[in-house]
C-alpha positions in Angstrom: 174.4 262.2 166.7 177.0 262.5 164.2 178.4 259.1 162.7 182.0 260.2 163.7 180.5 260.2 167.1 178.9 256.9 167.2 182.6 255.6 165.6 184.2 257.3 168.1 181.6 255.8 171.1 181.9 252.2 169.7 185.9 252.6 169.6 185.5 253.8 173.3 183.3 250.7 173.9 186.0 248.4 172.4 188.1 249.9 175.8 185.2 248.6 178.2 183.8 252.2 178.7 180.6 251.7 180.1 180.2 255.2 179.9 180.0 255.2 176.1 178.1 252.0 175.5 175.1 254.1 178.0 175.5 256.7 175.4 175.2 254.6 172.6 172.1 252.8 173.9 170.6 256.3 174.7 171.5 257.7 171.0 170.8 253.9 168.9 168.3 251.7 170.6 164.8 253.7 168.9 166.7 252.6 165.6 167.5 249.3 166.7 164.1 248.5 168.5 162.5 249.6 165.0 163.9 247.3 163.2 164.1 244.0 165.2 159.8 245.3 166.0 159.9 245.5 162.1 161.1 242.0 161.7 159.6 240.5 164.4 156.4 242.1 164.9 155.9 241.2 168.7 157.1 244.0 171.2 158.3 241.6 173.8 160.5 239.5 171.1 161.7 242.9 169.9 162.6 244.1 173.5 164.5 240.7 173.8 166.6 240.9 170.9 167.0 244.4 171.3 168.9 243.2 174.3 170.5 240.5 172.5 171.2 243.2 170.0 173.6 245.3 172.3 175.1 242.5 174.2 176.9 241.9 171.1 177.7 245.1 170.3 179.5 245.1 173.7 181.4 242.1 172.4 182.1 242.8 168.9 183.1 246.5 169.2 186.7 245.7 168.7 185.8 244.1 165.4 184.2 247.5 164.4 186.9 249.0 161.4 185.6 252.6 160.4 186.8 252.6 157.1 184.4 249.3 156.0 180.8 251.5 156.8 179.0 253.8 158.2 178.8 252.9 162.3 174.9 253.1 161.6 174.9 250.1 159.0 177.3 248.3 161.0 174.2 248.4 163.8 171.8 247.9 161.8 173.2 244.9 160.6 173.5 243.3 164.1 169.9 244.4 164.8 168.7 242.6 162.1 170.8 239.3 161.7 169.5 239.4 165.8 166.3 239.4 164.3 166.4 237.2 161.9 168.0 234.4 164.2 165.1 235.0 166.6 162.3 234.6 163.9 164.3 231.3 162.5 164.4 229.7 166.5 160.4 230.3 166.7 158.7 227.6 167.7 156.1 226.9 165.4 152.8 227.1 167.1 150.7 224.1 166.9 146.6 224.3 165.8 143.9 222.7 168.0 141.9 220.7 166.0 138.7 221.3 168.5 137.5 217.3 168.2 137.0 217.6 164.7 137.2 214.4 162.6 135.6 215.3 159.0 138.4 217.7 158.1 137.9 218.6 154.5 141.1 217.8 152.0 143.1 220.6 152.0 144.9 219.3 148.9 145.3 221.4 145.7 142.7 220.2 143.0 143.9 217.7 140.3 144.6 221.0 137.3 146.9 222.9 140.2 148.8 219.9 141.2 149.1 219.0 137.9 150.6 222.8 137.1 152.4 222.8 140.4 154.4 219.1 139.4 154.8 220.4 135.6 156.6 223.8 137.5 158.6 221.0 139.6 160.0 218.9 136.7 161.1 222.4 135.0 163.1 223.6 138.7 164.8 220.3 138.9 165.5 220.0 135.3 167.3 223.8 135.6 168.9 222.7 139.4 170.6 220.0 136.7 172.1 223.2 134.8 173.6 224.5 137.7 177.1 223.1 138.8 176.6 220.5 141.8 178.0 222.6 144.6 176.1 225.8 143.7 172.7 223.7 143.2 173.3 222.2 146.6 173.9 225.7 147.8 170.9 227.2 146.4 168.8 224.1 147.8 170.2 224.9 151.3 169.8 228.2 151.3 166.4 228.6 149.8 164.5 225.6 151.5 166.4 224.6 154.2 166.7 228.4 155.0 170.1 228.3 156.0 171.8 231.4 156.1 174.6 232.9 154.1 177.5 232.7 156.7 176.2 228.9 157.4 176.4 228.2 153.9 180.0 229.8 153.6 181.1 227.9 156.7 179.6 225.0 155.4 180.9 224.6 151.7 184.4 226.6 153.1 184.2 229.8 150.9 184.4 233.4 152.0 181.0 235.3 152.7 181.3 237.3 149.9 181.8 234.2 147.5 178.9 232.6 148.6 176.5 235.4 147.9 177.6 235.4 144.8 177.2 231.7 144.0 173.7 232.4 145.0 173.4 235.7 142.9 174.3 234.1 139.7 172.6 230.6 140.3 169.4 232.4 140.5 169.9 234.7 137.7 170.6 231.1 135.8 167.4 229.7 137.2 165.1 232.5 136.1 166.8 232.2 132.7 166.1 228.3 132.1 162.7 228.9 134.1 162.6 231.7 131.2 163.1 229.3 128.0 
């Protein structure tokens, strides 16, 4: 399928025609299954968001402007922000300790800590080099994990502006990091 076609089937979904979002499913969901199984790597969490996945495409059609991307991207994107959002709200899966008590330390020895801190010191010495609100930024995004859109919402800057905060902060990390 062409992408004019798939344009034209998403415009026709923006109009509630179920019709057209069946053909869409038929001609898209391999695509969009592949990638949420790529991200996710469990079938049944893939099958999920693939759900998830077209759910919102059913919602957001009207939002769909042809001249900003190909319909494909515009897909593939939701597949894998879908993704993404259901790896982040995994539950991390807790060890048994099977009645062990004499666990041995599983602490770095004293020459890798010692490397590890010196490489500390140097990331928060270039975080000082940064201007406040991009270091902040940077910090949110690349421990806390929160993603781009959060971030914009949160600092109230456009999408676009954000990524590039976070572009050119980390190109002036790796260069102090560098020195």
């Amino acid at each position: 399928m062409t992408s004019e076609e798939i344009a034209q089937l998403i415009g026709r979904i923006a109009m509630a025609d179920r019709k057209a979002f069946a053909d869409l499913y038929k001609a898209t969901s391999p695509k969009l299954f592949s990638i949420c199984l790529r991200i996710l790597n469990d079938r049944i969490e893939a099958e999920e968001a693939l759900q998830e996945v077209y759910t919102k495409i059913w919602q957001r059609s009207g939002a769909y402007v042809a001249d900003q991307g190909t319909p494909s991207s515009w897909l593939a994107a939701i597949a894998r922000n879908q993704a993404i959002d259901t790896l982040r709200a995994r539950k991390p899966v807790a060890d048994e300790l099977n009645g062990e008590y004499d666990l041995p330390d599983p602490g770095l020895d004293p020459e890798k800590q010692a490397v590890l801190s010196d490489e500390g010191r140097r990331i928060d010495t270039c975080m000082e080099e940064l201007e406040a609100d991009r270091a902040q930024a940077v910090k949110k995004a690349y421990v806390e994990g929160l993603s781009y859109q959060e971030l914009a919402d949160q600092f109230g800057v456009p999408l676009n502006t954000m990524r590039t905060w976070l572009r050119r902060s980390l190109l002036k990390l790796r260069e102090c990091m560098e020195r």
